[in-house]
C-alpha positions, 0 to 999 in steps of 0.5 A: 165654762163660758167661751167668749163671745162677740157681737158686732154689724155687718154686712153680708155680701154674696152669702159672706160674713167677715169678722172685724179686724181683730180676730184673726185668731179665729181663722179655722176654728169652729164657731156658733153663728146666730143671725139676727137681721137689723131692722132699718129705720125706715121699718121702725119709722113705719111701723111707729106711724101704723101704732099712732095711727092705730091709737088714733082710730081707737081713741074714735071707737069709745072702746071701755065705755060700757063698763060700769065698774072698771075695778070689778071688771078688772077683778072678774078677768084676774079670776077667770085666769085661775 
C-alpha cells in the first residue's frame, strides 16, 4: 500500500520544519522526513560559469587530434568494456 506523500519548500529555522497550511492532520503522527537542500541560483549560476569556461580551455588543448580513425577508436574503447 502506497502512503501519501508531499512534497514542498521551505525554510528550516533553528532546527525547525513547518508543514504548509493543510496538514493539520498529521499533528503527532510519525512521519518519514528526507531533506534534500535546494541549490540557490547564485551556485548554479557559478557553477554554469566554471563548466563554460572549462569548454572554453579545452576547445584551446586540440584534445582528439591525434586519432586517426575516430570510428575504430570508438570500437577499440566498446571492446575493451566487454
Amino acid at each position: 500500500m502506497e502512503l501519501p506523500s508531499i512534497a514542498f519548500t521551505t525554510i528550516v529555522e533553528n532546527g525547525t520544519i513547518k508543514l504548509p497550511n493543510g496538514y493539520d492532520n498529521l499533528d503527532k503522527q510519525q512521519v518519514k522526513v528526507i531533506v534534500s537542500v535546494a541549490q540557490n541560483n547564485q551556485d548554479a549560476h557559478a557553477q554554469s560559469k566554471r563548466l563554460l569556461n572549462i569548454f572554453e580551455q579545452m576547445e584551446r588543448v586540440a584534445m582528439f587530434s591525434d586519432i586517426q580513425d575516430p570510428l575504430g577508436w570508438q570500437k577499440q574503447l566498446r571492446d575493451e568494456w566487454e
